[in-house]
N, CA, C and O atoms as a GROMACS GRO file, in nm:
protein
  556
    1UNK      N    1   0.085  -0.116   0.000
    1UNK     CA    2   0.000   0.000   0.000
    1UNK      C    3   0.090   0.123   0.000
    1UNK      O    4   0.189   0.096   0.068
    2UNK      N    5   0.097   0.241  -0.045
    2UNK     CA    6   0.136   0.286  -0.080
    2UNK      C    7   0.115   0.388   0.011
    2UNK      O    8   0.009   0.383   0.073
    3UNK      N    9   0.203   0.495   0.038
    3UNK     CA   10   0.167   0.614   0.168
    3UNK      C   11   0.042   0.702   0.150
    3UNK      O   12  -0.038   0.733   0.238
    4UNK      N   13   0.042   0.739   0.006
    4UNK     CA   14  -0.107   0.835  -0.010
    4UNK      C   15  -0.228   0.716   0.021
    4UNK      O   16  -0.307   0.773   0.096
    5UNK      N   17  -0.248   0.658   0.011
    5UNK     CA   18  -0.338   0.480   0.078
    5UNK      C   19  -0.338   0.470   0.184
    5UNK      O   20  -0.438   0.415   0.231
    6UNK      N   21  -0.237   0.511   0.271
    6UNK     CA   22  -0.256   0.492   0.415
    6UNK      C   23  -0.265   0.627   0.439
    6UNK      O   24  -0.312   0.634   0.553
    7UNK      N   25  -0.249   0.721   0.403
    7UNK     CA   26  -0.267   0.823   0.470
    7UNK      C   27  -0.458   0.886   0.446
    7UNK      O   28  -0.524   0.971   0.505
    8UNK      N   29  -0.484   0.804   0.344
    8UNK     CA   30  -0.650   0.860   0.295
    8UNK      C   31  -0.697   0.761   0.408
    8UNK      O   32  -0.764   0.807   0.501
    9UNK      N   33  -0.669   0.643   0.406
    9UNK     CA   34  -0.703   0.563   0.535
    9UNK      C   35  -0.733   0.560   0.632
    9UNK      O   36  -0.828   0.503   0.686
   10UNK      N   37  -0.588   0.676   0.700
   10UNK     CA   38  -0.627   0.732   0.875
   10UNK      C   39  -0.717   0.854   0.863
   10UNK      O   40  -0.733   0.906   0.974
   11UNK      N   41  -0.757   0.895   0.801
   11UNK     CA   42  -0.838   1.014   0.779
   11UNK      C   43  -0.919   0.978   0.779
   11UNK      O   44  -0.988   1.040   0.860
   12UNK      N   45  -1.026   0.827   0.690
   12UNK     CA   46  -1.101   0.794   0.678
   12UNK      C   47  -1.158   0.758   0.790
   12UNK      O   48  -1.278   0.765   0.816
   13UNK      N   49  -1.020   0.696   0.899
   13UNK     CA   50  -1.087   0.624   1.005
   13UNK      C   51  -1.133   0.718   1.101
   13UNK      O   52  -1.233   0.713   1.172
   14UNK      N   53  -1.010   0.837   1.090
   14UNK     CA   54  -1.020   0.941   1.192
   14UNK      C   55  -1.163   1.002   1.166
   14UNK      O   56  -1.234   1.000   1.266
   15UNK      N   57  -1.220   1.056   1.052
   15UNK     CA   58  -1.328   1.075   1.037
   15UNK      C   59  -1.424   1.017   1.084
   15UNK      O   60  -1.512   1.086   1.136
   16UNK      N   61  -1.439   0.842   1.079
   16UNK     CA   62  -1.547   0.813   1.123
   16UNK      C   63  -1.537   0.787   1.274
   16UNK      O   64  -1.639   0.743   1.328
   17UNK      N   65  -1.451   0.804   1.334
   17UNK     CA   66  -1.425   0.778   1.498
   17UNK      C   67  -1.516   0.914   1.559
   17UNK      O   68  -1.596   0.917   1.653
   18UNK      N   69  -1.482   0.999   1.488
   18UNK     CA   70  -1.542   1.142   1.523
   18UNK      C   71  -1.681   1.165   1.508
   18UNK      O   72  -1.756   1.230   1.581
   19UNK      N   73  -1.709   1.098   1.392
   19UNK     CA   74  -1.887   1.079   1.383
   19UNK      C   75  -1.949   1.023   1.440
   19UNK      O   76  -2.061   1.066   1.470
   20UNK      N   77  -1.907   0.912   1.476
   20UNK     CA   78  -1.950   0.773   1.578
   20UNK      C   79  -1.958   0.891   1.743
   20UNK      O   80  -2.058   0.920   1.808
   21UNK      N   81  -1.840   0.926   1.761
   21UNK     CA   82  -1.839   1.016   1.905
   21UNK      C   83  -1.916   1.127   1.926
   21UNK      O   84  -1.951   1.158   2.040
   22UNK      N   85  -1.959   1.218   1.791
   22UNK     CA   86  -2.074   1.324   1.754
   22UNK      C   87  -2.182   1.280   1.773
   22UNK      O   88  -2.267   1.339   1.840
   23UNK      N   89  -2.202   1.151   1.709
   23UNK     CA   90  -2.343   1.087   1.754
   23UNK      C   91  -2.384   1.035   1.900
   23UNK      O   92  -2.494   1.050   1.952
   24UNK      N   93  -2.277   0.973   1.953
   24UNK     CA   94  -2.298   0.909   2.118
   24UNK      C   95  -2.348   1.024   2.138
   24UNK      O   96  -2.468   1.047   2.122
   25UNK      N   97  -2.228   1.146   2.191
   25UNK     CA   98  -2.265   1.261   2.220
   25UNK      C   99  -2.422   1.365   2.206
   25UNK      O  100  -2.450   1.438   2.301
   26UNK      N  101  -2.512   1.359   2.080
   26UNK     CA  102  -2.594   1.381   2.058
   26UNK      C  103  -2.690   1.333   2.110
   26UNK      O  104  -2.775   1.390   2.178
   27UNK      N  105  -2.683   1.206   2.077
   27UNK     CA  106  -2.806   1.088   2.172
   27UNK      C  107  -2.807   1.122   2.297
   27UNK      O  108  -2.906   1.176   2.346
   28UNK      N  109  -2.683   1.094   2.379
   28UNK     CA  110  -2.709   1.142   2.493
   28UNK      C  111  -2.719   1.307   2.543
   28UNK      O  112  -2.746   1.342   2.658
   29UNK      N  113  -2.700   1.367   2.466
   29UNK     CA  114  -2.761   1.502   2.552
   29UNK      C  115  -2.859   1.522   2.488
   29UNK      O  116  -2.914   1.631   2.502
   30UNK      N  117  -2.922   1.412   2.384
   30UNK     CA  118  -3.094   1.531   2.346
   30UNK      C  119  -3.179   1.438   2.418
   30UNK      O  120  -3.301   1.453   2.410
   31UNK      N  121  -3.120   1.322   2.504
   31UNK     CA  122  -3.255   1.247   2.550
   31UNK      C  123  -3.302   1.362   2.700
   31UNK      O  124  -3.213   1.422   2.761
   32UNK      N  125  -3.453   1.375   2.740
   32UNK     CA  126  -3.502   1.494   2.814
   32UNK      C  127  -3.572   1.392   2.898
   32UNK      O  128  -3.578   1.274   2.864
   33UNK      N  129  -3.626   1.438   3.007
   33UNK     CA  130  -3.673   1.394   3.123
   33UNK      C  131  -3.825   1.426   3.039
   33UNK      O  132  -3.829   1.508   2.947
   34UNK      N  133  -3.947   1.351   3.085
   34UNK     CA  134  -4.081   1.382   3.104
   34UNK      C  135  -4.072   1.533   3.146
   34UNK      O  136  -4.097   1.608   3.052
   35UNK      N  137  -4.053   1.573   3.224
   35UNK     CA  138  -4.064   1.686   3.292
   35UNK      C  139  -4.013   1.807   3.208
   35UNK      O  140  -4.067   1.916   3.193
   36UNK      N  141  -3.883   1.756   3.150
   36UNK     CA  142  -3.859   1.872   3.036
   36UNK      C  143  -3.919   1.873   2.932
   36UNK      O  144  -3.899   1.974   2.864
   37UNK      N  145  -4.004   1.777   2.877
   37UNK     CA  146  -4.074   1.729   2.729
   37UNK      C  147  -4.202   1.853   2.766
   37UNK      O  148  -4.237   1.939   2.685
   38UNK      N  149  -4.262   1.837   2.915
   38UNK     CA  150  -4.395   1.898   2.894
   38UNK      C  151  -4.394   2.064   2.925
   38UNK      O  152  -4.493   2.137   2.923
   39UNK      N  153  -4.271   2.097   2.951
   39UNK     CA  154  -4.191   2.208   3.023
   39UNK      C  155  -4.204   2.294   2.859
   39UNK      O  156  -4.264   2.401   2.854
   40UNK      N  157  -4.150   2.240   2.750
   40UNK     CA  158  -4.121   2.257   2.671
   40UNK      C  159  -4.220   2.250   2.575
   40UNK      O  160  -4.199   2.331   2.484
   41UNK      N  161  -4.336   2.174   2.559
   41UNK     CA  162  -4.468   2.189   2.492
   41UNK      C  163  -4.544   2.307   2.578
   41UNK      O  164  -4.610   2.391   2.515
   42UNK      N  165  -4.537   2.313   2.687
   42UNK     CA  166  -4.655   2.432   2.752
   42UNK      C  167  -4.570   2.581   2.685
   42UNK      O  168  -4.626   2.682   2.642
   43UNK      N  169  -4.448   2.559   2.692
   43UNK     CA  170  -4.341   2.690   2.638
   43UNK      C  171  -4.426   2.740   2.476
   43UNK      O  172  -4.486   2.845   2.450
   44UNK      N  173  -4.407   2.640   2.406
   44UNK     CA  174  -4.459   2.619   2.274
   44UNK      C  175  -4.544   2.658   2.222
   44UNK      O  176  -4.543   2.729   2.122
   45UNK      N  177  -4.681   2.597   2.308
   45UNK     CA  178  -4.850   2.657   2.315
   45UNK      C  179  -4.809   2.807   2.343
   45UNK      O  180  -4.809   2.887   2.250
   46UNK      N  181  -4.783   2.836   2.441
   46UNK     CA  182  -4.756   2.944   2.509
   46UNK      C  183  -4.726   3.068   2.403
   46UNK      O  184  -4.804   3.158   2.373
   47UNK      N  185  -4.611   3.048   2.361
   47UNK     CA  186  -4.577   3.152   2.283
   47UNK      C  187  -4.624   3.127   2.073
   47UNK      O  188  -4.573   3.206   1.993
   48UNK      N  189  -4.690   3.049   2.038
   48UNK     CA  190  -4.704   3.015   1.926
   48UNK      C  191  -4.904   2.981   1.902
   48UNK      O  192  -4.968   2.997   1.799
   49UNK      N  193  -4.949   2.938   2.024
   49UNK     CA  194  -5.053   2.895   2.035
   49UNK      C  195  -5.194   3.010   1.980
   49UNK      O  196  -5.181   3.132   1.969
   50UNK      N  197  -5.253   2.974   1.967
   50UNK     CA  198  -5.374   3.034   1.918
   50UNK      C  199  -5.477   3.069   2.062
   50UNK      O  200  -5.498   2.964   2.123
   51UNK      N  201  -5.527   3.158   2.110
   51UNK     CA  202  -5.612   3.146   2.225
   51UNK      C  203  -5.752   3.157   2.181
   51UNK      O  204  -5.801   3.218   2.086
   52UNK      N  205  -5.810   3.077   2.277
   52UNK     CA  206  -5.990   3.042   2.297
   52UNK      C  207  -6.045   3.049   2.402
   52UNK      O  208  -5.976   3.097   2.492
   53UNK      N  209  -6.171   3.012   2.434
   53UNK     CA  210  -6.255   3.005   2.553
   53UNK      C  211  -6.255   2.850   2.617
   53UNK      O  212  -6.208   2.761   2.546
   54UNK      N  213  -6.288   2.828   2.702
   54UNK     CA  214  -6.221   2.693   2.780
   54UNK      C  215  -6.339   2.727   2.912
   54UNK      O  216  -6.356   2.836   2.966
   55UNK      N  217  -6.416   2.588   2.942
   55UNK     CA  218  -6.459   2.580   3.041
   55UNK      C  219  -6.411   2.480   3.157
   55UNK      O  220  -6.431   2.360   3.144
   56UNK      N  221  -6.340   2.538   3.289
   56UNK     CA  222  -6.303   2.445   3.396
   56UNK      C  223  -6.459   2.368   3.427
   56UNK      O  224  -6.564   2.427   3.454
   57UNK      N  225  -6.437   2.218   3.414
   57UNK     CA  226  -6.565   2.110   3.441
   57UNK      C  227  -6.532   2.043   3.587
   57UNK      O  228  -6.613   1.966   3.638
   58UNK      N  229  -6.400   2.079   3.656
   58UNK     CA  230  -6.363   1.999   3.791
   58UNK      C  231  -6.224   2.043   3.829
   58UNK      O  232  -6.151   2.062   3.731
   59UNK      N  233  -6.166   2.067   3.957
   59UNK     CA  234  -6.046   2.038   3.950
   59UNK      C  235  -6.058   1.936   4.073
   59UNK      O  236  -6.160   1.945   4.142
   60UNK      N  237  -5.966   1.846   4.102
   60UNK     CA  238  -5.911   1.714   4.183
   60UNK      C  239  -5.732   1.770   4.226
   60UNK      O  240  -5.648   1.804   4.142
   61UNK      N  241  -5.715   1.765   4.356
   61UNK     CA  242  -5.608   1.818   4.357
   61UNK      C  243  -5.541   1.935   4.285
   61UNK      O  244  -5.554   2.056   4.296
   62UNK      N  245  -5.476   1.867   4.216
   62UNK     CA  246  -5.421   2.075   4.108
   62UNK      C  247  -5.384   2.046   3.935
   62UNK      O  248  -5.300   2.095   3.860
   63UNK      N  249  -5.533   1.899   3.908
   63UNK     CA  250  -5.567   1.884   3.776
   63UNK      C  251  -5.696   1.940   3.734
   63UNK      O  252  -5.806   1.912   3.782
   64UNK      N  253  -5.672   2.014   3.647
   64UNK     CA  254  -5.778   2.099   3.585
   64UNK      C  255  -5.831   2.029   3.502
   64UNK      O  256  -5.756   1.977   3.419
   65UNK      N  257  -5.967   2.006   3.494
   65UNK     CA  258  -6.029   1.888   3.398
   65UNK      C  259  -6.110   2.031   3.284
   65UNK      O  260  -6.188   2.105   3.345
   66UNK      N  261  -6.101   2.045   3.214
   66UNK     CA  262  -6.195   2.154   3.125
   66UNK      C  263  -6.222   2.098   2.983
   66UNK      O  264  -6.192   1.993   2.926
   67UNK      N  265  -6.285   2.201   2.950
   67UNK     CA  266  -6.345   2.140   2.766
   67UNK      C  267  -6.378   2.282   2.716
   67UNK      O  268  -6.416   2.377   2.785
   68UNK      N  269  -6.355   2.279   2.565
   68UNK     CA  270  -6.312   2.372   2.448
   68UNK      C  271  -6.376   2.316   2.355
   68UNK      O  272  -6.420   2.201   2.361
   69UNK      N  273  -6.391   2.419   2.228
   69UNK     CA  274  -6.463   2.411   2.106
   69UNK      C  275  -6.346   2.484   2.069
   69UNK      O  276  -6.297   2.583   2.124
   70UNK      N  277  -6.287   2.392   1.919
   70UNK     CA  278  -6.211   2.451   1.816
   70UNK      C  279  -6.263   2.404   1.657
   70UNK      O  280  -6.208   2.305   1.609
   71UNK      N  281  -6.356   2.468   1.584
   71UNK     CA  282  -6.377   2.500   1.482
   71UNK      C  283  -6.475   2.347   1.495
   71UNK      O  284  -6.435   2.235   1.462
   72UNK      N  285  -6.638   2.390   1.563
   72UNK     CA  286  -6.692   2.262   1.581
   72UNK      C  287  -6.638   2.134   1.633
   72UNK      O  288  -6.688   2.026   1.604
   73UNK      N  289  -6.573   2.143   1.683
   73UNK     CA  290  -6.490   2.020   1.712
   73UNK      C  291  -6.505   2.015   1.873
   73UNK      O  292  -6.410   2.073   1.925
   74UNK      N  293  -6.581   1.972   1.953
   74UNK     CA  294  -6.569   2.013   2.141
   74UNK      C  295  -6.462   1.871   2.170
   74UNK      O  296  -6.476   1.752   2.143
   75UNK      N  297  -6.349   1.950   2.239
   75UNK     CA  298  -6.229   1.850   2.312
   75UNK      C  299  -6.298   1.853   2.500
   75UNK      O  300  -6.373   1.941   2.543
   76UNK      N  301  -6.258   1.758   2.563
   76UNK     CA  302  -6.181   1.773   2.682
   76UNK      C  303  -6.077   1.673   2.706
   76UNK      O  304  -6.034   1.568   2.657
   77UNK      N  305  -6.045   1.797   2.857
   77UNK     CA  306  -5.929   1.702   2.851
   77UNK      C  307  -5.838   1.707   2.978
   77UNK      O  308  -5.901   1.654   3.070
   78UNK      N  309  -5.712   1.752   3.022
   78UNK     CA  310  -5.722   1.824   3.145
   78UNK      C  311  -5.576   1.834   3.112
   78UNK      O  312  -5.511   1.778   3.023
   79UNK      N  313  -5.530   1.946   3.232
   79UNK     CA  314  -5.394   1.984   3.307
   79UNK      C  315  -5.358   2.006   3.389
   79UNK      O  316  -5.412   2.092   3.458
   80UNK      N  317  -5.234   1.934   3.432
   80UNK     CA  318  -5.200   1.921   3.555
   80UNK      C  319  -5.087   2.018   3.598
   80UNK      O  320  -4.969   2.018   3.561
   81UNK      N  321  -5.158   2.112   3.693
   81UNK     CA  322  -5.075   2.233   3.718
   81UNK      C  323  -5.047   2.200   3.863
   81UNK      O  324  -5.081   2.285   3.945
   82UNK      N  325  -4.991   2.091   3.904
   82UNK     CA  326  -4.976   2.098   4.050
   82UNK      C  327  -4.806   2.206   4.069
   82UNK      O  328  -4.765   2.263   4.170
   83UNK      N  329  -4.728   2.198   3.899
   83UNK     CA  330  -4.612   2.300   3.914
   83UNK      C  331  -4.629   2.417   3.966
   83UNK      O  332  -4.545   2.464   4.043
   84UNK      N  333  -4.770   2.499   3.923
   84UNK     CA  334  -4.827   2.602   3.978
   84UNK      C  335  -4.909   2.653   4.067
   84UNK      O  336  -4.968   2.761   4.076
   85UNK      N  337  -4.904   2.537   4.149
   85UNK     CA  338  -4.999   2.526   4.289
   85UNK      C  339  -4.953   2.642   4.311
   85UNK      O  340  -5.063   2.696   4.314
   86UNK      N  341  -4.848   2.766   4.336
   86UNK     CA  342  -4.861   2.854   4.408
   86UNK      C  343  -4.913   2.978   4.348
   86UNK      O  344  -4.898   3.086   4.405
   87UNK      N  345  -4.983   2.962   4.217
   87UNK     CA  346  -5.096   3.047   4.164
   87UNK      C  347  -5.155   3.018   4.143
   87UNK      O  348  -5.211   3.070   4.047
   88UNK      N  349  -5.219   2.895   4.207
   88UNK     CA  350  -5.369   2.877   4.189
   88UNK      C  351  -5.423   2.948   4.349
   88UNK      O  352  -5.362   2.991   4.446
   89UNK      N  353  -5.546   2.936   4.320
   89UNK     CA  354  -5.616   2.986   4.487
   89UNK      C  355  -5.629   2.856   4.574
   89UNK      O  356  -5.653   2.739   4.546
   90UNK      N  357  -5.606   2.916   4.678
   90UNK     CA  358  -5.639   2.824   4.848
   90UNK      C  359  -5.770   2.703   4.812
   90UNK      O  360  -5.769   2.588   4.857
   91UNK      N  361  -5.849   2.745   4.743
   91UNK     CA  362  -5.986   2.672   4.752
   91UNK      C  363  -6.027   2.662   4.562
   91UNK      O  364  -6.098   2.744   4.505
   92UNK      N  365  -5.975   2.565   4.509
   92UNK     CA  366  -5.931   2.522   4.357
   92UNK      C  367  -6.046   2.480   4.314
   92UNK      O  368  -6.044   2.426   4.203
   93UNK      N  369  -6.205   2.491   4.398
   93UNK     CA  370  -6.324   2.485   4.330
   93UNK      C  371  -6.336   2.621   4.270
   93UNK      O  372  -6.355   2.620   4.148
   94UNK      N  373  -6.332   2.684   4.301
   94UNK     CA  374  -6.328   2.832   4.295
   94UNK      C  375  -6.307   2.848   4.098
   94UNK      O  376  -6.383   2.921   4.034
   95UNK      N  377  -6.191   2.765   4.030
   95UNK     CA  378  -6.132   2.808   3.928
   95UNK      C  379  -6.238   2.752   3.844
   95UNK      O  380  -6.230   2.799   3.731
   96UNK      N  381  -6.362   2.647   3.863
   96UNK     CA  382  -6.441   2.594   3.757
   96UNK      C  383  -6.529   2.730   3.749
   96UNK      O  384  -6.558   2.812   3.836
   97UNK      N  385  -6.569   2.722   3.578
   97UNK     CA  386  -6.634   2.820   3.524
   97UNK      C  387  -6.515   2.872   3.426
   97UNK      O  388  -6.396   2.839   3.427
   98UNK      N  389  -6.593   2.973   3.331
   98UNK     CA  390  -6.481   3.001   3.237
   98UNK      C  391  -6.331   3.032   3.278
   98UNK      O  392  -6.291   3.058   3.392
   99UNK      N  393  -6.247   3.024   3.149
   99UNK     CA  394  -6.099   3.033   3.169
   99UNK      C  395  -6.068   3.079   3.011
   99UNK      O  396  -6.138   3.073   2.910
  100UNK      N  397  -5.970   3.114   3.027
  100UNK     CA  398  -5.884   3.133   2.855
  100UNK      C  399  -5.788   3.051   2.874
  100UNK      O  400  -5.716   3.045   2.974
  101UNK      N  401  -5.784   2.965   2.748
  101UNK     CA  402  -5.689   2.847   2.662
  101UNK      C  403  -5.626   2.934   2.576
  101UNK      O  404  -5.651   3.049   2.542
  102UNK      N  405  -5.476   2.796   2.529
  102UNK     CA  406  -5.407   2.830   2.450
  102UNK      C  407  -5.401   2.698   2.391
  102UNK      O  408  -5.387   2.594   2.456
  103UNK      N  409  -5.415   2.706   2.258
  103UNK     CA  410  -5.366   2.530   2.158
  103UNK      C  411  -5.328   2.514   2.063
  103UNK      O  412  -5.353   2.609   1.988
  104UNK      N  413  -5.278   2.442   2.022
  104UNK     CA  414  -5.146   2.444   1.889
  104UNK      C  415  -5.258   2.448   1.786
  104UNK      O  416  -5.348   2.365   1.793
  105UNK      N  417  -5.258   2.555   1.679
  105UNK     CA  418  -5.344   2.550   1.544
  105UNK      C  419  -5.290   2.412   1.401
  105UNK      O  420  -5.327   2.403   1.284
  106UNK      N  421  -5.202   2.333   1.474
  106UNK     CA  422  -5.182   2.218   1.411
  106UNK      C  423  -5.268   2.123   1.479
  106UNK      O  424  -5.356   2.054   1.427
  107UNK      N  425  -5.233   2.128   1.607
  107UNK     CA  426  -5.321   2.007   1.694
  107UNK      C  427  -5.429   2.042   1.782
  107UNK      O  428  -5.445   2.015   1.901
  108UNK      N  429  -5.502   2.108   1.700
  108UNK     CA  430  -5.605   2.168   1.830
  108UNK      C  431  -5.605   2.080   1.987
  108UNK      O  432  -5.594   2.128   2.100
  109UNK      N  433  -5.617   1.962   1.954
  109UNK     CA  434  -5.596   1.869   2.108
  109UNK      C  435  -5.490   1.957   2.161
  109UNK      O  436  -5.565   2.053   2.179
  110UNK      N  437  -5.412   1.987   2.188
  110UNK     CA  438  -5.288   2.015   2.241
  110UNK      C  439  -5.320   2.105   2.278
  110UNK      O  440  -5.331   2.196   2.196
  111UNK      N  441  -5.354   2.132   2.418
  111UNK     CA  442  -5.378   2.281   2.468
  111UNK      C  443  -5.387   2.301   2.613
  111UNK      O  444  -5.441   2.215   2.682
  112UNK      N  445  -5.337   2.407   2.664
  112UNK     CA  446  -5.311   2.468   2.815
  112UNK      C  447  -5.384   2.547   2.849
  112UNK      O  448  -5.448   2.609   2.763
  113UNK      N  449  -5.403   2.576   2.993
  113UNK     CA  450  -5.440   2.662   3.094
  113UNK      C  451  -5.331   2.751   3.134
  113UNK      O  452  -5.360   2.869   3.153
  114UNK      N  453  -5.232   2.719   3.148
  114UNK     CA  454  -5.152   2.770   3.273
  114UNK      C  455  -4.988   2.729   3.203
  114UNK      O  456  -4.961   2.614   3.167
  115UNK      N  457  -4.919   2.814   3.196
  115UNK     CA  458  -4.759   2.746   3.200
  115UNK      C  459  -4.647   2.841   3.290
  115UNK      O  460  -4.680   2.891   3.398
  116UNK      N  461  -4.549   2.854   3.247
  116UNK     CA  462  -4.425   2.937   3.285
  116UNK      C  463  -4.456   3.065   3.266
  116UNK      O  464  -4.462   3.148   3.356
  117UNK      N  465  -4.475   3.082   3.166
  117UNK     CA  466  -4.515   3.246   3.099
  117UNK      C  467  -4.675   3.277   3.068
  117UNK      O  468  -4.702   3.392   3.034
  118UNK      N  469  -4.739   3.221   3.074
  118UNK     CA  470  -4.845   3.271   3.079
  118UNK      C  471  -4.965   3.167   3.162
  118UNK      O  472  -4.932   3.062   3.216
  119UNK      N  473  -5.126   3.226   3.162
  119UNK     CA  474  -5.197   3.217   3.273
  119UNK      C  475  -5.372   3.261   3.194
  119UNK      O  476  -5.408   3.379   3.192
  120UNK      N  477  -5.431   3.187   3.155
  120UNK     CA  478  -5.580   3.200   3.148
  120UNK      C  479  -5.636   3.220   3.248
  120UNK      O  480  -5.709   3.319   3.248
  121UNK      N  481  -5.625   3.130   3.391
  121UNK     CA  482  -5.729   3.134   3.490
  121UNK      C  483  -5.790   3.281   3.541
  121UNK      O  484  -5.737   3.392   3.539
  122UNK      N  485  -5.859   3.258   3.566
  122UNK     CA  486  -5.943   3.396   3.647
  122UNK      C  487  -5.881   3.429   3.763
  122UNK      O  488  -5.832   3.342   3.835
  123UNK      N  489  -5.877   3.539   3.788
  123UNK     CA  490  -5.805   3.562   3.896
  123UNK      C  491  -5.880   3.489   4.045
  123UNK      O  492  -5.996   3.467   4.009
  124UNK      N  493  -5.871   3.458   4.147
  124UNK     CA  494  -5.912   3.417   4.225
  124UNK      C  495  -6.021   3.455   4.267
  124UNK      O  496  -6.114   3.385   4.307
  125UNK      N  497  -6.010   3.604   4.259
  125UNK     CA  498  -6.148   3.631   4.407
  125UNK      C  499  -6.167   3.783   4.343
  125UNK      O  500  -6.143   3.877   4.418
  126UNK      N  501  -6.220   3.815   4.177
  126UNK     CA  502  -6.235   3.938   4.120
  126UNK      C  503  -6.261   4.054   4.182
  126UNK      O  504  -6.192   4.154   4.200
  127UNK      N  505  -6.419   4.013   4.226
  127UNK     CA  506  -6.459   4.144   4.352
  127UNK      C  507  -6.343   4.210   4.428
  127UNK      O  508  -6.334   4.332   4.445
  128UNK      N  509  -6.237   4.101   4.483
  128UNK     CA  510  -6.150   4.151   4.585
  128UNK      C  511  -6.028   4.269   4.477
  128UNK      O  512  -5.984   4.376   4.521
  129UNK      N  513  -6.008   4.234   4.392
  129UNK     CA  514  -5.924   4.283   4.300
  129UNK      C  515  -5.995   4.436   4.203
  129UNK      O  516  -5.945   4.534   4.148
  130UNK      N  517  -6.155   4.376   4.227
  130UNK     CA  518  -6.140   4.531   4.200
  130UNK      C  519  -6.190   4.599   4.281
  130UNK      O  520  -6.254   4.693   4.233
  131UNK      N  521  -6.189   4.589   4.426
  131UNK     CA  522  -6.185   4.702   4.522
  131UNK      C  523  -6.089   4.757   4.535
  131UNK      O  524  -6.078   4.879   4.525
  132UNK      N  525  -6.000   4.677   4.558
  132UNK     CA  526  -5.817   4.714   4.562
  132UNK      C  527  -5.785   4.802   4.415
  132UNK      O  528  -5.736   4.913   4.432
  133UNK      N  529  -5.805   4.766   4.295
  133UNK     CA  530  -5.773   4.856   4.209
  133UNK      C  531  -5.887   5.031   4.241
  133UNK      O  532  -5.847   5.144   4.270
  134UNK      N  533  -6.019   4.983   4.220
  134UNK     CA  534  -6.064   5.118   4.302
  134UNK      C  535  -6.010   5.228   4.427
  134UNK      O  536  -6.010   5.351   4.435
  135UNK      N  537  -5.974   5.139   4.499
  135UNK     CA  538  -5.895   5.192   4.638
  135UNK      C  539  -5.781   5.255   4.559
  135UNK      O  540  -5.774   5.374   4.590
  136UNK      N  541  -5.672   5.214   4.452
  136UNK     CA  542  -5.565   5.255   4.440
  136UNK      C  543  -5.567   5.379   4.389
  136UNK      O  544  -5.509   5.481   4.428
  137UNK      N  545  -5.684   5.346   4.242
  137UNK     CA  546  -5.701   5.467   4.175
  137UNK      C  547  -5.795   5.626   4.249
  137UNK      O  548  -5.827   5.727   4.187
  138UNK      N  549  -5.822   5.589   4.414
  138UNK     CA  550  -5.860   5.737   4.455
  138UNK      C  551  -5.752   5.779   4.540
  138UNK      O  552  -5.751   5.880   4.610
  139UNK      N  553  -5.688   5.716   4.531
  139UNK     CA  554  -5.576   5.742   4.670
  139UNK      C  555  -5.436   5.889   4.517
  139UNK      O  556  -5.334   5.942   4.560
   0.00000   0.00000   0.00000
């Protein structure tokens, strides 16, 4: 074999040693926890999503069971915001009755209440919120 033969050789190999190690490498840092998969779809809805009207039908602990109409189509379905138990209210019957949704205009199924950055629910206790804004604006 001749030196330009061995030298296209180690290149060849060196090349594929490096691809083989690009790939391990890849696999293992794009595999995500559950937790980052749904972290990352509520992100998604969130900032890309289309918003609608959404009725809370129950909550159970700090899963929101509700149902939506997207273009004749009525979904339910639910979400589980126990991440945001500390904006929901003390007493989580309170949140059934309307809400504003967000849902992917590819997958209408696919849709939120509540994420990182944003928030449909009603505020807790309205009356109380707008005395306090009244109060602010005479002061």
């Amino acid at each position: 074999m001749s030196l330009g033969g061995v030298l296209q050789l180690a290149i060849l190999s060196a090349l594929a040693i490096l691809l083989i190690v690009a790939g391990i490498w890849l696999f293992l840092n794009s595999r995500q926890t559950t937790a980052e998969r749904e972290r990352k779809r509520r992100i998604t809805i969130s900032r890309t999503g289309r918003m609608g009207d959404a009725t809370i039908i129950d909550v159970r602990d700090c899963i929101l069971f509700y149902s939506y109409e997207v273009r004749g189509v009525e979904y339910t379905t639910s979400q589980d915001a126990s991440e945001f138990k500390n904006l929901l209210p003390s007493e989580t019957a309170n949140l059934i009755g309307w809400s504003a949704m967000k849902y992917s205009s590819k997958n209408p199924a696919n849709s939120i209440l509540i994420c990182e950055e944003w928030s449909g629910l009603r505020p807790a206790n309205p009356q109380a919120q707008e005395v306090r804004a009244k109060e602010s604006s005479h002061t």
